[in-house]
N, C-alpha and C positions, 0 to 999 in steps of 0.2 A: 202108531209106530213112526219113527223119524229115520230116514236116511238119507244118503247124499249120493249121487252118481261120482263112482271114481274105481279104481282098481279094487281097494278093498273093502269090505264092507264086515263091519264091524259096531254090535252093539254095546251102547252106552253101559249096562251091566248084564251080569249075565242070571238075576231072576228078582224079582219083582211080585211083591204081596200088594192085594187091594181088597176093598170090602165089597161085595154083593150090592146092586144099587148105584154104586159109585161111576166117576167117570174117569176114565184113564190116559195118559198121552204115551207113547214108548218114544224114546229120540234113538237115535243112530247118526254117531258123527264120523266121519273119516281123517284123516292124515291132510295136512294142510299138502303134504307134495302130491297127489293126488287129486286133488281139488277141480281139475279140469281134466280128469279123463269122459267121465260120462256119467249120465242120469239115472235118479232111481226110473226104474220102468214105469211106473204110475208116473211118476214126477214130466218123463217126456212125453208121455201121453198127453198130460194136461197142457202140457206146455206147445201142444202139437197141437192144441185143440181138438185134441180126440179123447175129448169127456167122454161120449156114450160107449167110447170101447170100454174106457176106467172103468167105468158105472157097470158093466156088462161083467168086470171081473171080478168087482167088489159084490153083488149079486152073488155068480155063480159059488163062491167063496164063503160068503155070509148067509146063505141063503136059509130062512124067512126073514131074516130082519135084518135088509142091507140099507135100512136108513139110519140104525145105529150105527154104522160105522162111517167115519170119514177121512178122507186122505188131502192134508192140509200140507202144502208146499210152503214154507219157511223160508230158504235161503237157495242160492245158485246148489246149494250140496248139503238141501237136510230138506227130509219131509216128513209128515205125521202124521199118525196113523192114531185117529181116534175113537175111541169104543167108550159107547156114552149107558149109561145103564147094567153097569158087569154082572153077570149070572155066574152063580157056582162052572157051568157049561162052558163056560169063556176062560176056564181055565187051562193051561196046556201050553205046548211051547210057539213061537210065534216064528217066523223065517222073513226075512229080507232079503230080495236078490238085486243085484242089478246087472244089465247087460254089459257085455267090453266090445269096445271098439279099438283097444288095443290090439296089436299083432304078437305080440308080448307077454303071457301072461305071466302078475306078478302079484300075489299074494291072492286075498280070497277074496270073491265078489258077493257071497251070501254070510248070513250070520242069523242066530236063529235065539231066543232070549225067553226064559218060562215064566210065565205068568201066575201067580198062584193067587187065587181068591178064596178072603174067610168070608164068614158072617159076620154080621154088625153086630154086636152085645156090648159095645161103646154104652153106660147109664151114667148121669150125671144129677145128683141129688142134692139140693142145698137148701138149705135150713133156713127159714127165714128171720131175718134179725128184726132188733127192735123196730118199728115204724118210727119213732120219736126218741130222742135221746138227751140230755144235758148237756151243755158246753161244758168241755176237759174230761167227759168220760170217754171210758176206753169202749168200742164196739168191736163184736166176735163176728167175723164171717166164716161159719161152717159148713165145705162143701163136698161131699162124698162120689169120689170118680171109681168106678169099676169096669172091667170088664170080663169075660172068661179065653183064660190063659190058653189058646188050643194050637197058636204057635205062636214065637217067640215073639212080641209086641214091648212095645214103652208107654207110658201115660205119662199126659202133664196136663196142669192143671193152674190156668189162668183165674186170676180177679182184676174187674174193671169195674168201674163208678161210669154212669150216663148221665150227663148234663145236657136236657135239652136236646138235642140229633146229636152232639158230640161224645165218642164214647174216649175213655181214657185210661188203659193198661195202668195195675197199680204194679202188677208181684207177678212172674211167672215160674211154677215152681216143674223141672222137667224138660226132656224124656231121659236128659245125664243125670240128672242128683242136682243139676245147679237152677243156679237163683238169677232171676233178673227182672231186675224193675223197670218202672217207667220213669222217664225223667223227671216228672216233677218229683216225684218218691224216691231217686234214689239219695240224697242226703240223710232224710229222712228215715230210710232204712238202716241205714249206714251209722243213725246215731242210735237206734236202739227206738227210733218213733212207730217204727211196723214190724210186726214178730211173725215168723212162720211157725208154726206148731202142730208137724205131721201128727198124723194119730195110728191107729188100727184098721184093718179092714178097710181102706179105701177114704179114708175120713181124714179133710185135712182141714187148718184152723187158719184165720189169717187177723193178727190182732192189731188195731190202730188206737195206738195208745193218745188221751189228748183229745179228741177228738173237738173241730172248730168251724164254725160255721160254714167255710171254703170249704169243707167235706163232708155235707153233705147230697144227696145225689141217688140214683136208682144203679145199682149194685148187680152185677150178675159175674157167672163164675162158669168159666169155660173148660170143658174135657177133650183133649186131644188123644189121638193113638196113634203112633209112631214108628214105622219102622227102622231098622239100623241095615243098611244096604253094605257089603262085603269092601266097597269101593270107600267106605268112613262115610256115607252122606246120610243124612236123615230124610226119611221120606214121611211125608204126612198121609194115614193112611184115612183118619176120619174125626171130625170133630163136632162135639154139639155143648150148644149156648143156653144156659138157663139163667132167668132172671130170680136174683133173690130176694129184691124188694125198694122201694123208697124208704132211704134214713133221714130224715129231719133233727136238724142240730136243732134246738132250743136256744137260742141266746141266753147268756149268763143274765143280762141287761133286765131283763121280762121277770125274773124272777127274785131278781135284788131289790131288798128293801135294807136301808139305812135309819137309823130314828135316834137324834139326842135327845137328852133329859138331864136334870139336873139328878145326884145321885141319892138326893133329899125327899125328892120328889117325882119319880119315873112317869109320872104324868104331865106335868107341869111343865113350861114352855118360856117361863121366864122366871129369874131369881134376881134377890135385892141384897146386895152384901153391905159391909160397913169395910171403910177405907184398915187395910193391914188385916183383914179375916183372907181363909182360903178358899178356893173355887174349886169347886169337883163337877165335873159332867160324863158323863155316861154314852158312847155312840154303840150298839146294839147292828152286828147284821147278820140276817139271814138270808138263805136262796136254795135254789138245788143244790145236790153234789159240792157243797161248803168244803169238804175234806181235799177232794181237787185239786181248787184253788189257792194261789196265795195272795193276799192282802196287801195291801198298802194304806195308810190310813195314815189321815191328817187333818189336823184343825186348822180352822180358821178362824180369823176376828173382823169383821166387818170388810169378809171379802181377802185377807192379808193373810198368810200363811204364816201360823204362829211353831210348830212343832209338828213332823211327822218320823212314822215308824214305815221303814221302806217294808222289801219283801221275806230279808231276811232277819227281820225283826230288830233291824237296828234302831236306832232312836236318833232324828236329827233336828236340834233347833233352831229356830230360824228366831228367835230375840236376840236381841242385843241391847246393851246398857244403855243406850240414848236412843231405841225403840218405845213403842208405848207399852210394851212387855216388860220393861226393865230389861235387869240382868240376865245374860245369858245363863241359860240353868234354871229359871224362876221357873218355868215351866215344866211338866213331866208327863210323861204317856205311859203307858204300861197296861199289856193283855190280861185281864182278869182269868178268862175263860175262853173256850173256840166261841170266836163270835163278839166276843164283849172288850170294850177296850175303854182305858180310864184316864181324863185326862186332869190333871192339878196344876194350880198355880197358889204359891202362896206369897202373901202377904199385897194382897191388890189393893189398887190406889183407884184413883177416879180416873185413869187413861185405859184400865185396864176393862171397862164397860162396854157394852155392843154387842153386838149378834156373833154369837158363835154356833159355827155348821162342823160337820164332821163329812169329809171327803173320802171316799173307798173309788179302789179302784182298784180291778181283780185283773189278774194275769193266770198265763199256763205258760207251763215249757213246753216248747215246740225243736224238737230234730235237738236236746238237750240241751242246748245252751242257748236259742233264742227265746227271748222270753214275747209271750203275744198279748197284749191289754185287748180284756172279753169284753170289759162295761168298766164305768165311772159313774159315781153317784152320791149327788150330794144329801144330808139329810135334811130334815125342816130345822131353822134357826132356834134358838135360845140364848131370848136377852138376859141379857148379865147388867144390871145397873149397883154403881158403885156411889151411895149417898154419901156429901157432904158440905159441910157448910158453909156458901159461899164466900169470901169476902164482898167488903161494900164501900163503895166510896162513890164521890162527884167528882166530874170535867168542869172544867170552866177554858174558855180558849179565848185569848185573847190577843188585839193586835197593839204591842207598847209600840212599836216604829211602825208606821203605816206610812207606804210612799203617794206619794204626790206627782210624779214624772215619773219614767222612763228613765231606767240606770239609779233611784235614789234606794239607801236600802233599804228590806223589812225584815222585822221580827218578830216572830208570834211565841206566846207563854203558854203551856198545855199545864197548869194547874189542879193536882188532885186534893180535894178537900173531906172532910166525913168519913176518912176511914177507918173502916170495922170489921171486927174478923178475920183480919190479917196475922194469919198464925206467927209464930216464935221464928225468926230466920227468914219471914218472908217476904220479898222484894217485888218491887213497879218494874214494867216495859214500858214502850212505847213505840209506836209504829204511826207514820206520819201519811195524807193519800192528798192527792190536788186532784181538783176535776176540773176542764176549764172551760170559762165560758163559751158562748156559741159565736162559731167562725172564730175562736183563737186558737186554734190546736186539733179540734176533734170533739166525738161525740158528748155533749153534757151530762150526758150517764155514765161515761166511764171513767175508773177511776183511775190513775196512775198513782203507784206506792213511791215514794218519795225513799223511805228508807225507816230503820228500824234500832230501839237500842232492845238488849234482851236483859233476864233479869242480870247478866254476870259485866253487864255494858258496854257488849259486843255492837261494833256497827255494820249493820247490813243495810248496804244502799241497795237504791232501785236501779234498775239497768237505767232508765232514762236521764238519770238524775248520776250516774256515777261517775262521768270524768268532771262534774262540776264541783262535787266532792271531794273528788281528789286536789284538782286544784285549787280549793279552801272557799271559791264561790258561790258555796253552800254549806249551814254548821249543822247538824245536830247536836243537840247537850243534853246534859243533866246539871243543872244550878244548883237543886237542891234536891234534897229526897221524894221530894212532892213534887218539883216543879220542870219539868221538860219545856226546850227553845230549839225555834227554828228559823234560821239567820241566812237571807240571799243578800249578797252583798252588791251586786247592781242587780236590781228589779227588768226585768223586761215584759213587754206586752203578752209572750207565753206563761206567763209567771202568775195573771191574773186569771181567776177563778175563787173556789169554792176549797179551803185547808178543812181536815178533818185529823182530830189525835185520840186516836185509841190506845188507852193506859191497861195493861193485864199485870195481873198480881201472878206471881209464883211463889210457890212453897216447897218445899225438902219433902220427897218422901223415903219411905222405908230403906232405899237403897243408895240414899244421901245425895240423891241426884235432882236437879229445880226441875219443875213437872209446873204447866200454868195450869192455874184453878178455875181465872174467871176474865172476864174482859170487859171494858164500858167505851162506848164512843160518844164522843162530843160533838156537841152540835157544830153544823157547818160553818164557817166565818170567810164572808166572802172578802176578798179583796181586789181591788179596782180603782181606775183613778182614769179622768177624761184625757184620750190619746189623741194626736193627730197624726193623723194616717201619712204613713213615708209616700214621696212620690219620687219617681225616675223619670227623669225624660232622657230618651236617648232621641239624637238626630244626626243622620247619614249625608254625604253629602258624597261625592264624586270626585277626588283628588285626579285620576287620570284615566282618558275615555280612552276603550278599546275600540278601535273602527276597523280594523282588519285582521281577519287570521294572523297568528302568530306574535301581536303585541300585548302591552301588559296594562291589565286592570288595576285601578287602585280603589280603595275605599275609604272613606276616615269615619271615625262614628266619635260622636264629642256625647259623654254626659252630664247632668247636671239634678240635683237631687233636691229634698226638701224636708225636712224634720225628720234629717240621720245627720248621725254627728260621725264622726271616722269612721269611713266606710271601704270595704274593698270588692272588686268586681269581678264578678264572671261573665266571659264573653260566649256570646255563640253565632260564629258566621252561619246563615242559613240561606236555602235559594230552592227557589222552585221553577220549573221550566212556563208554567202561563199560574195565575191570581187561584184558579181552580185545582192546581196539582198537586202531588205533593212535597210534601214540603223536605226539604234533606239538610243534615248539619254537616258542612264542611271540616270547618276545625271550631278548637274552642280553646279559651281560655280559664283559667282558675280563677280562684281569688290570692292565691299565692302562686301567681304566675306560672304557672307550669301548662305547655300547651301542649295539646291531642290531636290528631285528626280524626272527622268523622268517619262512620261509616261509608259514607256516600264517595270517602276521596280516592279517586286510584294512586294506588298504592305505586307507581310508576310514573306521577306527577308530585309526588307530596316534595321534591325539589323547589316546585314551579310553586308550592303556597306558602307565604311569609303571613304571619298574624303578629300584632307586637303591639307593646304599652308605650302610645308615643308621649304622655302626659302623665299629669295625675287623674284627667278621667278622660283620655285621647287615647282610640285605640285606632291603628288601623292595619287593613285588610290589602294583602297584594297579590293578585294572580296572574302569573308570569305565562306566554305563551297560548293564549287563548284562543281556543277552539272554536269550532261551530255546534259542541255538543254542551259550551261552558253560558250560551246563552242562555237568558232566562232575568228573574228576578233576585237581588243582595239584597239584605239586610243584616241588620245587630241585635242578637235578643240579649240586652242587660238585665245584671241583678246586682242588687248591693245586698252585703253582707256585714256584719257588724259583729265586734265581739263584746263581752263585758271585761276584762282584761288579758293582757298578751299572754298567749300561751296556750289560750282556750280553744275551743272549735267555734267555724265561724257559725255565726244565728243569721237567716235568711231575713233580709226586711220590705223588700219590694223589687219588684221586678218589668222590666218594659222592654216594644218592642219599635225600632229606629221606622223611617218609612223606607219604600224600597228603591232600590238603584236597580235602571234596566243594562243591563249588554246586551246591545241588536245589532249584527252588523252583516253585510252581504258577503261572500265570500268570491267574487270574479276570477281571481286565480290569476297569473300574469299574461302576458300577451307576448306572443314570439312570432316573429317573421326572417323570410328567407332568402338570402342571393347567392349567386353564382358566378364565378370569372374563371378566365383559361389564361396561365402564362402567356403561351403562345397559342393563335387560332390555327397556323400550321406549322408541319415540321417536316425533317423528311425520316424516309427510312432510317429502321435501327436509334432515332436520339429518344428520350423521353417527356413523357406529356405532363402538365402538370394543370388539376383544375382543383378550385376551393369554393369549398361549401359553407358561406359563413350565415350565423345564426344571429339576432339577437334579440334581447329581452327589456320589454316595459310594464307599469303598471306595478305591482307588488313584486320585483323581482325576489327571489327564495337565494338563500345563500347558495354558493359555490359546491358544499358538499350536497346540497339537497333537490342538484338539478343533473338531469342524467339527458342524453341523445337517443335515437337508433337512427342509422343512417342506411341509406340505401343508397346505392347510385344505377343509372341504368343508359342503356347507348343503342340509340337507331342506327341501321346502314343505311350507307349512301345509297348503296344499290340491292338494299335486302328488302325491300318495302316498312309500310307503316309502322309496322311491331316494334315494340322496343321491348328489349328483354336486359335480365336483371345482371348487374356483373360483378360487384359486389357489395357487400353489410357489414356492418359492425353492430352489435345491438349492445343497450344500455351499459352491459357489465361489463364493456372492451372486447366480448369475444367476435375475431375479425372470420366473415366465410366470402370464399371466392366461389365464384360459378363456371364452371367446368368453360370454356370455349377454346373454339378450332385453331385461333389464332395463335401464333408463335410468339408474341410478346407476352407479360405478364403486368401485372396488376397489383397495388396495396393501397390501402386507405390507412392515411396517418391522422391521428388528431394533434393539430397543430398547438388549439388553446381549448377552454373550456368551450368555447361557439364556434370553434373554425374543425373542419376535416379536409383535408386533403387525399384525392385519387391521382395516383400515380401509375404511367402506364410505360413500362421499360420496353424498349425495341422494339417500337411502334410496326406497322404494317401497313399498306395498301388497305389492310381488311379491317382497320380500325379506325377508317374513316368514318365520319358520320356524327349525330347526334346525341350531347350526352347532358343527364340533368339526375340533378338527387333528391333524395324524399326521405323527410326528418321527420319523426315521432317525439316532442318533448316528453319527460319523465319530472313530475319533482314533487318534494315534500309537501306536500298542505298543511301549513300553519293552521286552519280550522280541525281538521280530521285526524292530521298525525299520520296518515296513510299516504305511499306515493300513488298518484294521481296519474294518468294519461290523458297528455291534450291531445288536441286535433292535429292529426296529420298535415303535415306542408310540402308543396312540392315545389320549387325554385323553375327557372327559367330553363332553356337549353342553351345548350353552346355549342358551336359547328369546331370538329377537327377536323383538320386536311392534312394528307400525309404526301407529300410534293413526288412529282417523278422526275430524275434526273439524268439527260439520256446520256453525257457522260458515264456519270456513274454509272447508268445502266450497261454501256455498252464495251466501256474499258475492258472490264472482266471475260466478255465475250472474244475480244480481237483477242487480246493479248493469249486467251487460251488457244484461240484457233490458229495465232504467230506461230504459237512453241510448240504445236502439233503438225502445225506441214516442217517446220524446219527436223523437228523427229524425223518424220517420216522421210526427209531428202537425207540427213545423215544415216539415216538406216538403209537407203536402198544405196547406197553409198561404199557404205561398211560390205553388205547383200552381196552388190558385183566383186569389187575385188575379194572378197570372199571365194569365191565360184568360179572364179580367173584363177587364181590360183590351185585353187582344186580339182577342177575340171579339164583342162586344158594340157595337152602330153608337153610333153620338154623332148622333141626328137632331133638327131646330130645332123648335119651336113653332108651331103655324098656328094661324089664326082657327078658327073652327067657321061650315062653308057651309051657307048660307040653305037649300039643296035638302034636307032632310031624307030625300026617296026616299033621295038618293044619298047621304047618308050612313047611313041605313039601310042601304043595300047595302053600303056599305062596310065598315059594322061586323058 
């Protein structure tokens, strides 16, 4: 039982079937506004850690068999109550309470839900299928689910396949009427590949149509029982699993047998026809479950697909008229019988001869329109030979112009004599092969084809031989009917070797097409003549030595040759860092002048490398800007090249290599030093200071834009002790910083020129007496590296300011204030009296003097 501590309590439905045996949970959920009033009672008990009072209720409650039951806390507001083993006895209504701690009561705190327990009569019966089966047949799985009706219930009725630990839902049919598969079957289903076929009495059918090696597997067929709860939810009330069996697919492959035969002879394994007779051959197959299947079948001739009939019995030829089949059509296929297929050719010639196989290859449909190939299988051969009577004739080869040098022409005669049997219409080839001698070209066994006439006097050159051809530097002919030439019109040293002319006869056959009958080769005729080996010299010399970063290298390389006649050169600057390393190509040059750079150059120097033809065999080499990474060893690797006339490609003749040019040079970098002067050594109060920081530079100086500062200046006090501290910078890029101090003057650093800086200190003070000097950090480009550089720190001399005291000056400002302040002070007590005289004092009139003298007496 599941419930939650809150105001109301409220079970999940209000009754509930289960089977005898079975294990049960009941939930009870409440109202999310409720949610934090209070506990189920068990729930706070447990939560109180007052198990053994729980334990004590669950007992008195359950009592003999309170270890079937358990009370399982779930969430903050649900717990459950489990009854494991249910007896017909354990049927009746069940109650949840829980306490309020509410002042308030507001809906209900208990809720009470009936339990109803049947018996189990869930039987599940299935039939066992084949053990073994054919690829593409259909397999029945039949499995009979019952139970007895004694209250309202649902069955359904699962099929799965086990491969191995993995099982796999095929079809689930149930507890609504509906259908649902497993994903790999639902296409499948859906095209009509798996059938459901209820039955009678509890009997249901599950058919899989096709069936293919992927499906086979251990089979089993599950029964469910179901109830339908008032609230719409399906309750599972009990379920059992039986196994129907292992199906084993058979492969198609294992059981196809293929066999040609001639249709003359169904034994026989070879046939001998005469040129223009027809060819029948026979391929035969059988296997399992043939009906199944559909077919595909196709012949072959020596491996070559001459005609096939696909699946739905189309017919496709693969001859063509300038095939060895002839004309498209000569061939035909066609199904005798299930099984038997017949293939014809008519009117065969001697191309039409060789091993003929018959190809099958069976298919099924799968999920209806993918087609699946089961097996392939070729049959055993049947030679087919087509006699006839060769022609005959002799070669003779010979050389009428044989050279003598280098560049003279030759011409060889390929002469056929004796010929015989050379039918009505039938014509000479010829096809021409050089082998060449050893160390001129390549291996002496093999042959290069030169090039070819055919009977209709077609010319097909050889790839090696064909822009020489084109350019007329080489002929092939025909002179005469009998007599074939082959014409170099300058000979060169690749040229000598071993000619060989093979002459083939063609004839017309049936389909008016020239077809060759037979072929003869002539013996080899060497051709050769004593050479003298080309030589190059090439030699480097040093046009201009680089001795310091940043200057420029020069090269020249001068050639000079010997037994070549016009020749043109390919350069290649090469260098290696030591005699042992390796070796890298800068730039290079063509033979038609066109230059590259190597691999080796950075792509962000190729400004800095000039290569050029300063002669007829004068090249040289210049590298501008030299580094410390450009050291190492130059040279020139020459080649001459030569042609047989303008227009051709060049022919390689010899090749050499210059001796080397070193770059070595030390890279010191320049030298700079430093001084220091003061306008004036003193000044007085309030005027301005002025001191200069000049620089200058020896030794390799580096241009103007490739030389940078950082300046510092710094000032001891007179009366501050030792310390000097910093007062202002400027660093390399002009960014100028001041240092905060007490004084009332201020402070800039001008740069005056590229070596000079200037500190300027406006309205000086007392407090900027004292000691001052600066400290310079060079900055500059390295001609070797290409990187700016930092030299050594410098720090210059000092210089003494004195800022004068003036007791004038000093004391002017003092009198003069202290003048105008008494004389205030006397006109203001001035102002003060008469002031006070006037106001203070009666304004009384003049009287007589009274006769009473007493009382003036008294009065006075």
């Amino acid at each position: 039982m599941n419930t939650v501590a809150t105001d109301k309590c409220i079970w999940g439905s209000a009754k509930l079937k289960t089977l005898a045996d079975e294990e049960i949970c009941l939930h009870r959920m409440t109202p999310e506004s409720h949610q934090h009033s209070a506990l189920l009672f068990l729930e706070e008990l447990y939560r109180s850690h007052c198990h053994s009072k729980a334990r004590s209720i669950l007992e008195d409650a359950f009592h003999p068999a309170p270890h079937l039951f358990q009370v399982l806390p779930q969430q903050d507001n649900e717990v459950e109550l489990k009854i494991a083993e249910v007896k017909l006895t354990d049927a009746g209504f069940y109650e949840c309470q829980t306490p309020s701690t509410d002042y308030v009561i507001s809906g209900n705190y208990m809720a009470q839900v009936q339990l109803t327990v049947i018996p189990n009569t869930l039987k599940v019966s299935p039939k066992t299928p084949p053990p073994v089966i054919s690829e593409g047949s259909d397999l029945t799985l039949s499995c009979n689910v019952t139970r007895e009706l004694i209250h309202p219930t649902y069955l359904s009725v699962t099929w799965s396949v086990k491969k191995g630990t993995t099982s796999e839902e095929i079809l689930t049919f149930g507890p609504q009427g509906d259908v649902v598969t497993g994903s790999r079957f639902a296409r499948r289903y859906a095209e009509g590949g798996i059938r459901l076929v209820p039955g009678r009495n509890g009997v249901f059918e599950l058919v899989i149509s096709r069936m293919t090696t992927s499906d086979e597997g251990n089979y089993e067929c599950n029964g469910t029982e179901w109830t339908h709860e008032s609230g719409g939810n399906w309750i599972k009330i009990v379920e059992s699993t039986k196994e129907m069996g292992t199906v084993a697919v058979t492969p198609t492959g294992r059981s196809l047998n293929v066999k040609a035969s001639p249709s003359s002879s169904p034994s026989s394994t070879s046939l001998v026809l005469s040129p223009g007779n027809s060819l029948t051959l026979m391929c035969g197959v059988t296997t399992d479950n043939l009906p199944a299947l559909s077919l595909e079948v196709s012949w072959l001739a020596d491996g070559r697909e001459i005609i096939t009939m696909d699946r739905s019995g189309v017919v496709i030829s693969n001859t063509s008229s300038s095939g060895a089949q002839g004309k498209k059509g000569e061939a035909s296929l066609e199904r005798t019988e299930t099984g038997d297929y017949r293939l014809g050719v008519r009117g065969v010639t001697i191309e039409n001869g060789g091993n003929y196989t018959c190809r099958i290859r069976t298919f099924i449909n799968i999920e209806g329109r993918r087609w699946y190939m089961t097996a392939e299988k070729t049959s055993n051969p049947v030679t087919v030979k087509v006699s006839e009577i060769q022609p005959n004739f002799t070669l003779t080869l010979v050389a009428e112009v044989n050279p003598q040098t280098t560049a003279e022409p030759t011409e060889l005669a390929c002469r056929v004599t004796n010929i015989a049997n050379l039918p009505l219409g039938g014509r000479l080839g010829v096809s021409w092969e050089h082998t060449s001698l050893p160390g001129l070209g390549g291996d002496p066994q093999t042959s290069h084809p030169i090039g070819s006439l055919d009977a209709n006097g077609n010319l097909l050159p050889g790839s090696i031989y064909m822009e020489r051809m084109k350019s007329g530097a080489l002929t092939l002919s025909r002179v005469q009917p009998n007599t074939f030439k082959l014409r170099i019109l300058r000979t060169q040293e690749i040229d000598m070797g071993q000619y060989v002319c093979s002459v083939s006869a063609w004839s017309i056959n049936s389909q008016g097409d020239m077809v060759k009958t037979s072929e003869n080769r002539s013996s080899p005729l060497t051709v050769r003549w004593d050479t003298k080996r080309p030589i190059v010299n090439v030699v480097a010399k040093r046009i201009r030595e680089a001795s310091v970063g940043g200057s420029t290298f020069e090269l020249g390389c001068s050639v000079t040759t010997q037994n070549i006649g016009d020749a043109g050169y390919s350069v290649l600057i090469q260098s290696q860092d030591s005699l042992d390393s390796t070796v890298r190509t800068i730039m290079t040059l063509s033979p038609d002048n066109v230059v590259q750079h190597g691999g080796a150059t950075d792509p962000n120097r190729r400004d800095n490398l000039v290569l050029t033809k300063s002669g007829a065999a004068e090249f040289r080499f210049r590298l501008a800007g030299v580094q410390l990474s450009d050291r190492g060893y130059y040279w020139c690797d020459v080649t001459a090249w030569t042609k047989q006339q303008p227009g051709q490609a060049w022919t390689k003749a010899s090749s050499s290599e210059s001796n080397k040019i070193r770059i070595n040079f030390l890279e010191n970098g320049p030298s700079f030093s430093i001084a220091i002067k003061s306008d004036d050594s003193s000044v007085y109060p309030w005027e301005t200071a002025k001191m200069e920081c000049s620089l200058s530079v020896s030794g390799s100086s580096p241009k103007t834009d490739d030389l940078a500062y950082e300046v510092k200046w710094f000032f001891t006090r007179l009366r501050g002790g030792p310390a000097s501290v910093q007062v202002a910078s400027v660093d390399r890029f002009g960014v100028v910083r001041k240092i905060n101090r007490n004084s009332s003057s201020d402070v800039t650093i001008e740069r005056k020129d590229t070596h000079t800086y200037l500190l300027n200190i406006f309205g000086t003070q007392d407090s900027d007496s004292g000691e001052y000097f600066c400290s310079v950090t060079p900055w500059y480009l390295s001609a070797s590296t290409g990187a700016w550089t930092e030299a050594q720190e410098l720090t210059s001399s000092k210089v003494f300011l004195a800022v004068k005291f003036a007791v004038w000056d000093s004391l002017k400002l003092p009198l003069l204030y202290g003048a105008s302040a008494s004389l205030g002070v006397g006109l203001f007590s001035l102002v003060l009296g008469l002031v006070c005289a006037q106001c203070c004092c009666r304004n009384t009139a003049h009287l007589p003097r009274s006769r009473n003298k007493l009382m003036d007496l008294e009065m006075d």
